[in-house]
VONU-167467 format. One record per residue (C-alpha): y, z, x negated. Coordinates in nm, 2 decimals, m for minus. Each point is the difference from the previous one (the first is absolute). Layout:
<nodes>
<node Y="Y" Z="Z" X="X"/>
...
</nodes>
This chain:
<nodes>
<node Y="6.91" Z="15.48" X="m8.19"/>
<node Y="0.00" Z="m0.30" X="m0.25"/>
<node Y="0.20" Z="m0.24" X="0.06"/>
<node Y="m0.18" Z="m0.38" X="0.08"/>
<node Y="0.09" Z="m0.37" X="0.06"/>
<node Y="0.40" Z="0.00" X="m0.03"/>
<node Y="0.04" Z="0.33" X="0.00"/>
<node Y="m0.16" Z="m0.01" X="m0.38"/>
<node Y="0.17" Z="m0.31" X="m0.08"/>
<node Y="0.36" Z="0.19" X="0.07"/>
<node Y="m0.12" Z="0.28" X="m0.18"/>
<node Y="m0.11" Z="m0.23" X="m0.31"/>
<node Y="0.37" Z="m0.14" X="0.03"/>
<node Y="0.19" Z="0.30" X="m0.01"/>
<node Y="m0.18" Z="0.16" X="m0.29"/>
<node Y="0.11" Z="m0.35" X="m0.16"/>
<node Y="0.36" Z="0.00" X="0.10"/>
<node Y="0.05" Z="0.39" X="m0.15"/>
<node Y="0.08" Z="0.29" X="0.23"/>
<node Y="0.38" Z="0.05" X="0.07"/>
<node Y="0.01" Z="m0.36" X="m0.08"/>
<node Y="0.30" Z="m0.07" X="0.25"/>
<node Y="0.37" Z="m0.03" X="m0.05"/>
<node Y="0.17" Z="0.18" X="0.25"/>
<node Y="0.30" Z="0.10" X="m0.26"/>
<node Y="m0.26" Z="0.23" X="m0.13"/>
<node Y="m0.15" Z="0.14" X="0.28"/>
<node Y="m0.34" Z="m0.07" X="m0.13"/>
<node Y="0.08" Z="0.31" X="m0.24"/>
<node Y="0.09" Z="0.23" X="0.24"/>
<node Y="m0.35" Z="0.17" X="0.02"/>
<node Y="m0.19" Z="m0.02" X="0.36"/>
<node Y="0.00" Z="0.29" X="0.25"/>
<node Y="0.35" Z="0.07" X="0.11"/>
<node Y="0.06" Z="m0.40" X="0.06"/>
<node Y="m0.30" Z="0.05" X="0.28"/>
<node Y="0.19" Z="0.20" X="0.22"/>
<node Y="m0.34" Z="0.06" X="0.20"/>
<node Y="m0.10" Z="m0.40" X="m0.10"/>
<node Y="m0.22" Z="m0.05" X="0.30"/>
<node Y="0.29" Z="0.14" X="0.20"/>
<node Y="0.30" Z="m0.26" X="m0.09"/>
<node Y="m0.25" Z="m0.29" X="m0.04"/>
<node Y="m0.10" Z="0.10" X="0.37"/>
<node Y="0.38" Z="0.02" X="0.11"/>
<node Y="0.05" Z="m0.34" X="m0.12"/>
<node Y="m0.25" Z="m0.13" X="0.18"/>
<node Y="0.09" Z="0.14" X="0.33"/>
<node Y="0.34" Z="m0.09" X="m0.07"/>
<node Y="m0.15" Z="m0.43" X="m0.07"/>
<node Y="m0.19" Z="0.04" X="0.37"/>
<node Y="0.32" Z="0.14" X="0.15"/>
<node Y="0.25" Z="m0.25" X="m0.13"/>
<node Y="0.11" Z="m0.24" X="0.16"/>
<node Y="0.13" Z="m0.16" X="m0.35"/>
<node Y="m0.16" Z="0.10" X="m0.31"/>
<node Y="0.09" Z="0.04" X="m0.40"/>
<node Y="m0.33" Z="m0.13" X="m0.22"/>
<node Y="m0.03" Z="0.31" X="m0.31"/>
<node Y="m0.22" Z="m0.22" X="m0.23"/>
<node Y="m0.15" Z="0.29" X="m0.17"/>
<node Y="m0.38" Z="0.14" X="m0.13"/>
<node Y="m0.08" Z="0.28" X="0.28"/>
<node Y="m0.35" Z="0.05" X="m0.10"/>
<node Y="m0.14" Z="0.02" X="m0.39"/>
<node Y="0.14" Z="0.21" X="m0.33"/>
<node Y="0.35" Z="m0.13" X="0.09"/>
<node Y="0.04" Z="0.08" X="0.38"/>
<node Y="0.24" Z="0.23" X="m0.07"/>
<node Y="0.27" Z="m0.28" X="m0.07"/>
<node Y="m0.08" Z="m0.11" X="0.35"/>
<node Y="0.10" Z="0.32" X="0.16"/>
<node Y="0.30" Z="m0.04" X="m0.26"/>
<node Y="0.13" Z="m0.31" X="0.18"/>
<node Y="m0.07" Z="0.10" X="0.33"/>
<node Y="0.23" Z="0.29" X="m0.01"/>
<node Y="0.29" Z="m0.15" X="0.02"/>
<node Y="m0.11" Z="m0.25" X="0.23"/>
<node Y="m0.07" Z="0.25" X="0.24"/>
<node Y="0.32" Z="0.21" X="m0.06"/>
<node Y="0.22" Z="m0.30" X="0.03"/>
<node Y="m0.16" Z="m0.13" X="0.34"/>
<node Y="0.01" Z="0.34" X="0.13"/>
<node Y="0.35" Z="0.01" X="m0.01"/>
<node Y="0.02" Z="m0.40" X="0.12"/>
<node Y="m0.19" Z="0.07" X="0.27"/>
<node Y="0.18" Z="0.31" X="0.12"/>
<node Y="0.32" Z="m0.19" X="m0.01"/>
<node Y="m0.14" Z="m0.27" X="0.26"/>
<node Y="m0.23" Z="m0.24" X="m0.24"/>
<node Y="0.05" Z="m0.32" X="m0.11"/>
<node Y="0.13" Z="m0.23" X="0.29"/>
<node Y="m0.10" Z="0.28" X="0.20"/>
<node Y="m0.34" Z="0.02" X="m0.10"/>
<node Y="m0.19" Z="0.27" X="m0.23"/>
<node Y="m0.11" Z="m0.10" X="m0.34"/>
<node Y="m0.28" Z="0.14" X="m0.16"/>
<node Y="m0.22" Z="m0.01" X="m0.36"/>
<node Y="m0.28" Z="m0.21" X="m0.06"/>
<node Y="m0.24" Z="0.14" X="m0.26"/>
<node Y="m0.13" Z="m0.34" X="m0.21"/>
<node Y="m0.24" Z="0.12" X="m0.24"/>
<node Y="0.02" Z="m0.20" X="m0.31"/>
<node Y="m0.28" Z="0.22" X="m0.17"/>
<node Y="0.20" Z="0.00" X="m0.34"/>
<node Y="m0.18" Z="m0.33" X="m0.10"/>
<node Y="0.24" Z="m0.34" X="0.03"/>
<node Y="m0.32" Z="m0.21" X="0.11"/>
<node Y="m0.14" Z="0.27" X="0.27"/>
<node Y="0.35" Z="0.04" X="0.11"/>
<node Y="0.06" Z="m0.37" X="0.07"/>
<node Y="m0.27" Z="m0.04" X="0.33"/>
<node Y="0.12" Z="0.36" X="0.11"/>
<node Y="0.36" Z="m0.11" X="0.02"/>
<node Y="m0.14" Z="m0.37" X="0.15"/>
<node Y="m0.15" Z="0.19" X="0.27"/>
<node Y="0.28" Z="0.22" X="0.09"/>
<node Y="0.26" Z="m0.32" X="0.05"/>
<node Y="m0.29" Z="m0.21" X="0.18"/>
<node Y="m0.10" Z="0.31" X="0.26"/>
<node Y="0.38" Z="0.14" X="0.08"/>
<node Y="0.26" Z="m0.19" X="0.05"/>
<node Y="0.22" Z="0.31" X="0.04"/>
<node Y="0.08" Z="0.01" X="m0.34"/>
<node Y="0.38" Z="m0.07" X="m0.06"/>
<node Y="0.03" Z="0.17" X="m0.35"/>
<node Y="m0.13" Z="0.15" X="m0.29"/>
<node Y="0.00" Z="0.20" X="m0.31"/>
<node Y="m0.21" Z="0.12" X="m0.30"/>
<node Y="m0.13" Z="m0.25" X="m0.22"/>
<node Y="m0.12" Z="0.21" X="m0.29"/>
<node Y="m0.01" Z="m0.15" X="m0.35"/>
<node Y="m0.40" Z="m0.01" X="m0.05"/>
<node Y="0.03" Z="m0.27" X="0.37"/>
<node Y="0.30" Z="m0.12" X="0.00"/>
<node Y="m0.06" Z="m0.31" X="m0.19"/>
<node Y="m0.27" Z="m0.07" X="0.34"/>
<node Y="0.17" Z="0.17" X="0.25"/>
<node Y="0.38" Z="m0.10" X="0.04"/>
<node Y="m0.10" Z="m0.36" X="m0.01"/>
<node Y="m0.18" Z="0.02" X="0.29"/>
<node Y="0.29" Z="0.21" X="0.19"/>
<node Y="0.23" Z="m0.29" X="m0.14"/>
<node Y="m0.23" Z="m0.22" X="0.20"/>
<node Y="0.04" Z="0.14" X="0.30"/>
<node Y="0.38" Z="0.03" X="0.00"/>
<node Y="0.02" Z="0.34" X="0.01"/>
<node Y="0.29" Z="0.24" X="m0.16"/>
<node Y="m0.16" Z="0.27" X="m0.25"/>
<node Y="0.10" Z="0.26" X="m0.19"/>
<node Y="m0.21" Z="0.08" X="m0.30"/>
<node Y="0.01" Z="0.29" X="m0.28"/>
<node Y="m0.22" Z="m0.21" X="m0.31"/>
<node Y="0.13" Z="m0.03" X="m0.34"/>
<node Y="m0.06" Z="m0.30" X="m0.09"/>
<node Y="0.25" Z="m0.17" X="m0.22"/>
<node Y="m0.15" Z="m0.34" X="0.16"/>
<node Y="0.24" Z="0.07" X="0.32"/>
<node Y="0.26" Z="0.08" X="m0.23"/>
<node Y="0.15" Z="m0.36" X="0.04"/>
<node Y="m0.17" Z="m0.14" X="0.35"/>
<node Y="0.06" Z="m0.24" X="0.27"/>
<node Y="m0.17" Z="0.16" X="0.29"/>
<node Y="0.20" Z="0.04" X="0.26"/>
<node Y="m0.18" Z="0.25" X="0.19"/>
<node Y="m0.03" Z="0.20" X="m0.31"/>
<node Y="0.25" Z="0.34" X="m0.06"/>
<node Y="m0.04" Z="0.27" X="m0.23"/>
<node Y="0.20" Z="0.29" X="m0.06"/>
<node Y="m0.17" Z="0.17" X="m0.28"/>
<node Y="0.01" Z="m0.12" X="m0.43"/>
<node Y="m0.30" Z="m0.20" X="m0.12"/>
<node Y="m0.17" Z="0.14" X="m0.30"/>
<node Y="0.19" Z="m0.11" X="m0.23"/>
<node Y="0.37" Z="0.12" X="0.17"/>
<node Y="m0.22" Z="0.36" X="0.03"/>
<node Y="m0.13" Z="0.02" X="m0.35"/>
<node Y="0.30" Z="m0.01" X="m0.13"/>
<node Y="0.18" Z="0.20" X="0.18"/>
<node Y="m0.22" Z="0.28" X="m0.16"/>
<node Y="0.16" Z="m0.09" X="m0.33"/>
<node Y="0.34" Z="m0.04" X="0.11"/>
<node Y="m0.07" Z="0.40" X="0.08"/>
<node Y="m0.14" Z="0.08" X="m0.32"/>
<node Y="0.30" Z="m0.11" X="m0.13"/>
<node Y="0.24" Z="0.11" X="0.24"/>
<node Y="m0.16" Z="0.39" X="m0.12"/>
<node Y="0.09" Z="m0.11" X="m0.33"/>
<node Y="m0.33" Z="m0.01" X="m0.16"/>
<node Y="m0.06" Z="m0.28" X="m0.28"/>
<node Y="m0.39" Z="0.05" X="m0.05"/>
<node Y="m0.21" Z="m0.07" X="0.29"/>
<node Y="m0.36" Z="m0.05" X="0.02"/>
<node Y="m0.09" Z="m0.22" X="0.29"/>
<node Y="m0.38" Z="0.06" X="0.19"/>
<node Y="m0.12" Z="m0.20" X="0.31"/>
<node Y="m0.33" Z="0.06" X="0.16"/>
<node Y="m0.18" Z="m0.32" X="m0.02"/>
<node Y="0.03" Z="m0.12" X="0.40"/>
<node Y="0.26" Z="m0.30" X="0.19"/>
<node Y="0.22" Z="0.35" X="0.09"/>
<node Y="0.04" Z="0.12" X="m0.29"/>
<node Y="0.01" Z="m0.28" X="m0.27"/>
<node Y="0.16" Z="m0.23" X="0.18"/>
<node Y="0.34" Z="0.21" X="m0.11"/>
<node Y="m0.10" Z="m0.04" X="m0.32"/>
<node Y="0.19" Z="m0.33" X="m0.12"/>
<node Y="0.34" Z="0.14" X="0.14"/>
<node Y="m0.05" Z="0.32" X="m0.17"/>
<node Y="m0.06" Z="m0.18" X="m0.31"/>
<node Y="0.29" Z="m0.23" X="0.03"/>
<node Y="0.27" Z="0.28" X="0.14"/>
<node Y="m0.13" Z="0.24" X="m0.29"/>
<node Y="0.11" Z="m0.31" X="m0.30"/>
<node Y="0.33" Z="m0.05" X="0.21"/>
<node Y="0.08" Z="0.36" X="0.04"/>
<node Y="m0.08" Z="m0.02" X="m0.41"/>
<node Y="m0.28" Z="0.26" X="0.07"/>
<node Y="m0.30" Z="0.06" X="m0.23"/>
<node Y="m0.31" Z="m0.04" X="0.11"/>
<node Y="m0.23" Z="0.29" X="m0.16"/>
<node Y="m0.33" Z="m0.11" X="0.15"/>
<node Y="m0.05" Z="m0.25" X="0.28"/>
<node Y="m0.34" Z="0.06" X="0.16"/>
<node Y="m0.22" Z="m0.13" X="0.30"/>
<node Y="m0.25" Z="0.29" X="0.11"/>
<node Y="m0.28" Z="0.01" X="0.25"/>
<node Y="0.07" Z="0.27" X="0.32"/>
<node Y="m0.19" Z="0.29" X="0.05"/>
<node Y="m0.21" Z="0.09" X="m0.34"/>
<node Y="m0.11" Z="0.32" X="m0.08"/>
<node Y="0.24" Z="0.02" X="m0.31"/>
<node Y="0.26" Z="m0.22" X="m0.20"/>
<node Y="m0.03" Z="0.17" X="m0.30"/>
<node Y="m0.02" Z="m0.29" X="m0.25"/>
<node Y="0.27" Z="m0.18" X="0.17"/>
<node Y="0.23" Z="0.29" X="0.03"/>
<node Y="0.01" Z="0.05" X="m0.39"/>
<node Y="0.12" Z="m0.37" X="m0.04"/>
<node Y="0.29" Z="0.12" X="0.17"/>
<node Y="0.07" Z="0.36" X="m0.13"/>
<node Y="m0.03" Z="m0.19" X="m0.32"/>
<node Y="0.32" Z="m0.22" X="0.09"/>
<node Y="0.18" Z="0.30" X="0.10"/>
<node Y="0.19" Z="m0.13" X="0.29"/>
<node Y="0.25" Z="0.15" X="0.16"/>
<node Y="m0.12" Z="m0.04" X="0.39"/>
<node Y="m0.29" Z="m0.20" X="0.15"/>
<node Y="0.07" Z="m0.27" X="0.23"/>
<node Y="m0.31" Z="0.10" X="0.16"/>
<node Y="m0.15" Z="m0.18" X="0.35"/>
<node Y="m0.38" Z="0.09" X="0.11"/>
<node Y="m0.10" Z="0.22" X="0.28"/>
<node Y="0.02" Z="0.37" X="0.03"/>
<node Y="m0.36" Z="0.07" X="m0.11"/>
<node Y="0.07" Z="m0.25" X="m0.32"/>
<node Y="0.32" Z="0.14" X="m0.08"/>
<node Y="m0.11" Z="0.37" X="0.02"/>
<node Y="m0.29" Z="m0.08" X="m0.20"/>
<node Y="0.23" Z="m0.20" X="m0.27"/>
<node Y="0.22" Z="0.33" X="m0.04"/>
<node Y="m0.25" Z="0.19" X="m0.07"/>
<node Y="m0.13" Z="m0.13" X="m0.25"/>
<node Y="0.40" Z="m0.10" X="m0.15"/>
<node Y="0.00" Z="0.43" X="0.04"/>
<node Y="m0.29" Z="0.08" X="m0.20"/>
<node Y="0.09" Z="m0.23" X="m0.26"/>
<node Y="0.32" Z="0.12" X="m0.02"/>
<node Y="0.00" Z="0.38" X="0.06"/>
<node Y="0.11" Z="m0.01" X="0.36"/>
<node Y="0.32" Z="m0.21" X="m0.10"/>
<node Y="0.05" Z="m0.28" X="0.26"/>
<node Y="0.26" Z="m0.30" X="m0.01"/>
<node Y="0.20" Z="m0.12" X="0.28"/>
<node Y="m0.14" Z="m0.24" X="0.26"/>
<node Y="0.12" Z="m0.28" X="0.19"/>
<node Y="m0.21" Z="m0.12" X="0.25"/>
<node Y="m0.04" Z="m0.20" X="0.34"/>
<node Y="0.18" Z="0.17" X="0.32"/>
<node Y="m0.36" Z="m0.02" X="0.18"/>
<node Y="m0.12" Z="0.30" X="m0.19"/>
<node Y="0.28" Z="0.18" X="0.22"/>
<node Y="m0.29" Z="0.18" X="0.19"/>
<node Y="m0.16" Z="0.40" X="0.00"/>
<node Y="m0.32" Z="m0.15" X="m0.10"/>
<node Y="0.20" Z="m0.11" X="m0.34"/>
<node Y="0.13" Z="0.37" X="m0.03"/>
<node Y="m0.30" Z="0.19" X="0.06"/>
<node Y="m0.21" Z="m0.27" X="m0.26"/>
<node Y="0.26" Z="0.11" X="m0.26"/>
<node Y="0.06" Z="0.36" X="0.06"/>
<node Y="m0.38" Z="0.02" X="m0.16"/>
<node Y="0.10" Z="m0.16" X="m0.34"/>
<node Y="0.39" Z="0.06" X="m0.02"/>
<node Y="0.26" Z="0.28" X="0.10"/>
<node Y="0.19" Z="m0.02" X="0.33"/>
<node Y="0.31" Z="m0.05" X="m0.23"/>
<node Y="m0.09" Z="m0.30" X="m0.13"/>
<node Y="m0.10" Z="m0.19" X="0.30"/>
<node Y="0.33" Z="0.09" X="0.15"/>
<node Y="0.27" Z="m0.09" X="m0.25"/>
<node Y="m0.18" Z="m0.23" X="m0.26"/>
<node Y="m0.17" Z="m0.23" X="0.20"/>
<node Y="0.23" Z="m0.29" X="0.14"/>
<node Y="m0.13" Z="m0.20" X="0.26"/>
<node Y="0.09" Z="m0.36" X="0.05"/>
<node Y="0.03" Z="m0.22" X="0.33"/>
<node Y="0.24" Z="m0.15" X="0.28"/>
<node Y="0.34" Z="0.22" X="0.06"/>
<node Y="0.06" Z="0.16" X="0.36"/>
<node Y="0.36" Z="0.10" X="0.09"/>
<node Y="m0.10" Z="0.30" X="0.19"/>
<node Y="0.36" Z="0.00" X="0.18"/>
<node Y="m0.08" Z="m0.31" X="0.15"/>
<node Y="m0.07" Z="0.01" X="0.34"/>
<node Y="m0.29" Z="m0.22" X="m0.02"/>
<node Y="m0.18" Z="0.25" X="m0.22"/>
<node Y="0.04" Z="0.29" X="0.26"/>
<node Y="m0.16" Z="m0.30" X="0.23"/>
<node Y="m0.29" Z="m0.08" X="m0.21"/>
<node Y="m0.10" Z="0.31" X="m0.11"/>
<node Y="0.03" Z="0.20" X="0.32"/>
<node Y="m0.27" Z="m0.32" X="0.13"/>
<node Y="m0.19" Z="0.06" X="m0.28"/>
<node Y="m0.04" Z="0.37" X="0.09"/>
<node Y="m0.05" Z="m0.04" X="0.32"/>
<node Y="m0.31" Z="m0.19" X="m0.04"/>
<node Y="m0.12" Z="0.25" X="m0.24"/>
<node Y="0.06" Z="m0.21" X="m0.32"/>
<node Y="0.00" Z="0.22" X="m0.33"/>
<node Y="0.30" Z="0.05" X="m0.21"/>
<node Y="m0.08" Z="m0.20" X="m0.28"/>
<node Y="m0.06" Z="m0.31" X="0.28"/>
<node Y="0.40" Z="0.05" X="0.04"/>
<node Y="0.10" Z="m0.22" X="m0.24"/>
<node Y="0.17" Z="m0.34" X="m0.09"/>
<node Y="m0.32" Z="m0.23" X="m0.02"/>
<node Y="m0.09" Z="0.11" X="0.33"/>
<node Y="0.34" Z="m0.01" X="0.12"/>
<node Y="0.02" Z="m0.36" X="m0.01"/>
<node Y="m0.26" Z="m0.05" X="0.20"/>
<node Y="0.13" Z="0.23" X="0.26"/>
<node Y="0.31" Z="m0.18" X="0.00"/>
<node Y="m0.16" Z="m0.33" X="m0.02"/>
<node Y="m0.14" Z="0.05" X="0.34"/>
<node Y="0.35" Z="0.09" X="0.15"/>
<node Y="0.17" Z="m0.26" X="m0.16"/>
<node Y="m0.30" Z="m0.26" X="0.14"/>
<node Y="0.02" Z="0.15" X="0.37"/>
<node Y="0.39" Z="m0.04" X="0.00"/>
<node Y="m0.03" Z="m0.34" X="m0.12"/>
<node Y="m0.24" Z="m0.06" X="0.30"/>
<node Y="0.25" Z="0.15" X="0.22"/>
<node Y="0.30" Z="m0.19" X="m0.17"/>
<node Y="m0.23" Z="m0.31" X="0.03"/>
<node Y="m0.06" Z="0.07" X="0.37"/>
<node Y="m0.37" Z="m0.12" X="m0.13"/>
<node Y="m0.31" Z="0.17" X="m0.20"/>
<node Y="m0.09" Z="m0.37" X="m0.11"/>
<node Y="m0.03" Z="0.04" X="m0.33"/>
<node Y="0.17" Z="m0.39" X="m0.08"/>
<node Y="0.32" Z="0.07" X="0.21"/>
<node Y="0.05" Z="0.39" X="m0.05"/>
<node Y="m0.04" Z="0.01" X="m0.39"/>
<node Y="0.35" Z="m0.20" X="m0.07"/>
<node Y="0.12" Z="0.32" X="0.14"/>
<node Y="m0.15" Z="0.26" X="m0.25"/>
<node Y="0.30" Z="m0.11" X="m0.23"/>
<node Y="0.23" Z="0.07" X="0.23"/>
<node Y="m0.10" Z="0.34" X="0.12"/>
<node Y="0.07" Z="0.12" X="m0.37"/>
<node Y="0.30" Z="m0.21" X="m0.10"/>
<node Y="0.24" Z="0.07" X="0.31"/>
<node Y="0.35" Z="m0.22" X="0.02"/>
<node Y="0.32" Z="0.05" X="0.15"/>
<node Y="0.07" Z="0.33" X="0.17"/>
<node Y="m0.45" Z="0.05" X="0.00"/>
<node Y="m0.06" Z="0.40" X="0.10"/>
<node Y="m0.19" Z="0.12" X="m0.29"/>
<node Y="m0.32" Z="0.15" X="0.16"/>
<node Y="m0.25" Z="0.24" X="m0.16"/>
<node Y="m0.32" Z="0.00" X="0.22"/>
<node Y="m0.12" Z="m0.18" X="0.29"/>
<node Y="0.14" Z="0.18" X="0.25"/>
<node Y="0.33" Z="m0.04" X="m0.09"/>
<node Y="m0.05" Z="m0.41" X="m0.08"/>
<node Y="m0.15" Z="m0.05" X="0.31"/>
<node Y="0.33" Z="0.18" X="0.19"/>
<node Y="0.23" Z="m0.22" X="m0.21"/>
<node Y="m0.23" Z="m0.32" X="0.07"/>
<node Y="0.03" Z="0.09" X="0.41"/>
<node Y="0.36" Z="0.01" X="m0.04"/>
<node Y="0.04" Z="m0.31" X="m0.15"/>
<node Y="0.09" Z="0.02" X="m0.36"/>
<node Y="m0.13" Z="m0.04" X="m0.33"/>
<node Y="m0.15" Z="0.23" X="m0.20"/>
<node Y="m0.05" Z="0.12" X="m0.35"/>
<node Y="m0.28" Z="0.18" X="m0.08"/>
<node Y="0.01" Z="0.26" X="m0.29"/>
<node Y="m0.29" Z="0.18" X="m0.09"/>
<node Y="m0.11" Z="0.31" X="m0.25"/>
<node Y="0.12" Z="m0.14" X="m0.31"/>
<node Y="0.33" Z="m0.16" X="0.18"/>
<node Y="0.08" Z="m0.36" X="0.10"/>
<node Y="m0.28" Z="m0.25" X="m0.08"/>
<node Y="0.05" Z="m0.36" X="m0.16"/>
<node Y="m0.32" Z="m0.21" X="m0.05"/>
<node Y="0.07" Z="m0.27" X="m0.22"/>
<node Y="m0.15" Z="m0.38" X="0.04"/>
<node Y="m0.35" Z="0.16" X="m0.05"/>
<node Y="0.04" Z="0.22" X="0.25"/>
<node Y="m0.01" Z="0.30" X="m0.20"/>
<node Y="0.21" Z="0.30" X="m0.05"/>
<node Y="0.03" Z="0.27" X="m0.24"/>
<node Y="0.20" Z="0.34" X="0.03"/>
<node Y="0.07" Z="0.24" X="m0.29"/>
<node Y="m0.25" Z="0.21" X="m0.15"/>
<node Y="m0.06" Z="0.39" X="0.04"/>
<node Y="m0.08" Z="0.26" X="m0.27"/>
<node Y="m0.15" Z="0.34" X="0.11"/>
<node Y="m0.15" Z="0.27" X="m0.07"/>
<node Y="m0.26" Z="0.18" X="0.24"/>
<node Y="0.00" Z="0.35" X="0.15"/>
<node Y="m0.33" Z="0.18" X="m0.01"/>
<node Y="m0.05" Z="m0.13" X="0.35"/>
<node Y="m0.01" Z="m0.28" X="m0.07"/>
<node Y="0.32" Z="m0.14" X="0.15"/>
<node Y="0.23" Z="m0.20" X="m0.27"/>
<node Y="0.40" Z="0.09" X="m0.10"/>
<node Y="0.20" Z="m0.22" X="m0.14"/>
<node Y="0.11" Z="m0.01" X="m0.34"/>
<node Y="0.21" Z="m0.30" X="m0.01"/>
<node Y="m0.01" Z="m0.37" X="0.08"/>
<node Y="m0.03" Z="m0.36" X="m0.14"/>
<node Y="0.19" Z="m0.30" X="0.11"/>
<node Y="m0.22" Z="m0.29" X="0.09"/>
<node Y="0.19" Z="m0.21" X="m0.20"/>
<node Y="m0.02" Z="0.18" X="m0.34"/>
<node Y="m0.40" Z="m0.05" X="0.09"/>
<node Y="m0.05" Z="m0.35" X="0.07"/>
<node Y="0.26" Z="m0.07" X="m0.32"/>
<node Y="m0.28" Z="0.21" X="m0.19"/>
<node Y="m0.31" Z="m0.16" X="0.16"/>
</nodes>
């Protein structure tokens, strides 16, 4: 049925913006299907979960349209972090639950949708999502409200900010592109050619590529914007066989980047350089696309892929994953992007707790102190366990899959990078890791 009215006007905007035009630390590249998890069967789940809760966390997200899959993204760890609030006792006693806000992938459609959702439920006590293609719309009208959010866009706007509602615990563009060079250089390689599908996800990276690749004293071979999805990127692939680098920094979905190789193979008799891309594309759907243009060897051991560390001998990645699983979140959905969402909520909920209040105005002094500690704090790794110490009396610390977190005066944090290669299940293994600091000096 063709779509009318809005309907078509959405449709007209999303062709504008550019599929896989949102910055979820790459998500958008991670291809489609697996990040569905039976779509119509987590969007329902959060939905049950909003008319259930007493309390609710807003996931400003698209759920309908090209992108929907991003909502389903965000409301995974929603749901697997209020799962494990709620079966611990809630907050203040009282179950919290996920709110589906559509925000259509358009910043002006999303504006009345979020509108609506504040002005008919007053249940709302938090909030997180915020991609880059709405933030710019969305998180001032969150800020309005008073209400704490956790978001996951790139934008190098909220960099340096004075929100105070505002938190993010993933890199902005720029912090991510460059961590892609710091990699290529960390492998040792001196000639890089760097390629960006032309969408906000993707080229957004591209100025802290550029500026980590002159301080890491790189050479830049080619340095090339493409469109996603053609049928072939023959012409452009002989610009770059021509510079005869020694790896790609390469970041485009799996159905680009297979088709990209393939043609880098013919022109080159099969002979394929080593890749550094975006930890997203940590996914079976990026394997099989591949195994049809490359050997199994390659895409395990020279493909390098790129995005927020996990300790996984931290308690609070046993917690976070084993909540991911048990809502039936993929693999690839396990990793640091999402993570801070996850832990977002929990550090939000203890705040409440800590706060004795869901009030967004008195409870949100305490999100600070739920990470720092103090004196003699008990250094808690999920809810469960904050909520015990909280009952007791005493401060807490909470520490989370990277280890301890310290926003600074923007209320942003950034962990250490991971490096990995992937299985041919699509699961990643760690090659080694990059200290945060080494990439912001680089950025």
């Amino acid at each position: 049925m063709a779509p009318t009215g809005k309907g078509l006007r959405r449709q007209g905007r999303f062709a504008g913006v550019g599929r896989r035009s949102f910055r979820i630390a790459g998500m958008a590249m991670a291809g489609g299907a697996l990040l569905t998890t039976a779509a119509s069967g987590v969007a329902g789940a959060a939905t049950k979960n909003a008319t259930t809760g007493t309390f609710k966390v807003a996931v400003v997200a698209p759920f309908t349209g090209a992108t929907a899959n991003f909502g389903v993204l965000l409301s995974n760890p929603c749901r697997a972090a209020t799962a494990l609030i709620n079966k611990a006792g809630g907050v203040l006693g009282k179950t919290l639950g996920c709110l589906p806000v559509n925000n259509y992938g358009d910043p002006a459609d999303a504006v009345p949708s979020l509108q609506k959702a504040f002005a008919t439920d007053k249940t709302i006590v938090m909030a997180e999502g915020f991609d880059s293609t709405t933030a710019a719309t969305t998180i001032p009208l969150v800020e309005r409200q008073k209400i704490p959010f956790f978001t996951t866009n790139g934008l190098t706007t909220y960099d340096k900010q004075k929100n105070p509602y505002f938190y993010r615990m993933s890199p902005s563009d720029n912090q991510n592109g460059a961590a892609y060079s710091v990699a290529a250089a960390h492998l040792h390689y001196k000639k890089v050619a760097i390629i960006y599908a032309n969408n906000i996800g993707a080229s957004g990276n591209i100025p802290g590529t550029n500026a980590a690749a002159k301080n890491m004293k790189l050479k830049i071979t080619s340095n090339l914007t493409i469109p996603g999805d053609q049928s072939s990127y023959s012409s452009t692939v002989e610009r770059v066989v021509a510079g005869k680098p020694q790896a790609l920094i390469f970041y485009a979905d799996s159905q680009t980047t297979a088709t990209f190789l393939s043609n880098y193979s013919q022109l080159t008799n099969g002979k394929l350089p080593p890749f550094v891309t975006a930890e997203s594309n940590i996914l079976p759907t990026f394997v099989t696309a591949l195994q049809k243009v490359a050997p199994t060897s390659y895409i395990t051991k020279d493909i390098y892929f790129v995005g927020q560390t996990m300790t996984k001998t931290q308690p609070a990645f046993t917690n976070f994953s084993s909540a991911m699983k048990a809502i039936g979140a993929p693999g690839g959905a396990i990793n640091g992007v999402v993570s801070s969402i996850f832990t977002g909520i929990n550090i939000m909920a203890l705040a409440a707790d800590m706060a004795h209040s869901t009030t967004g105005t008195v409870y949100n002094k305490d999100i600070l102190k739920v990470v720092s500690g103090g004196s003699g704090a008990v250094v808690v790794h999920d809810y469960t366990e904050g909520l015990a110490a909280l009952n007791k009396h005493k401060a807490i610390k909470y520490v989370g899959t990277g280890g301890p977190i310290k926003f600074d005066k923007s209320h942003n944090f950034v962990g250490s990078w991971g490096v990995s290669h992937i299985t041919t299940a699509g699961t990643p293994t760690q090659v080694f890791t990059i200290p945060g600091t080494k990439v912001l000096a680089n950025a």
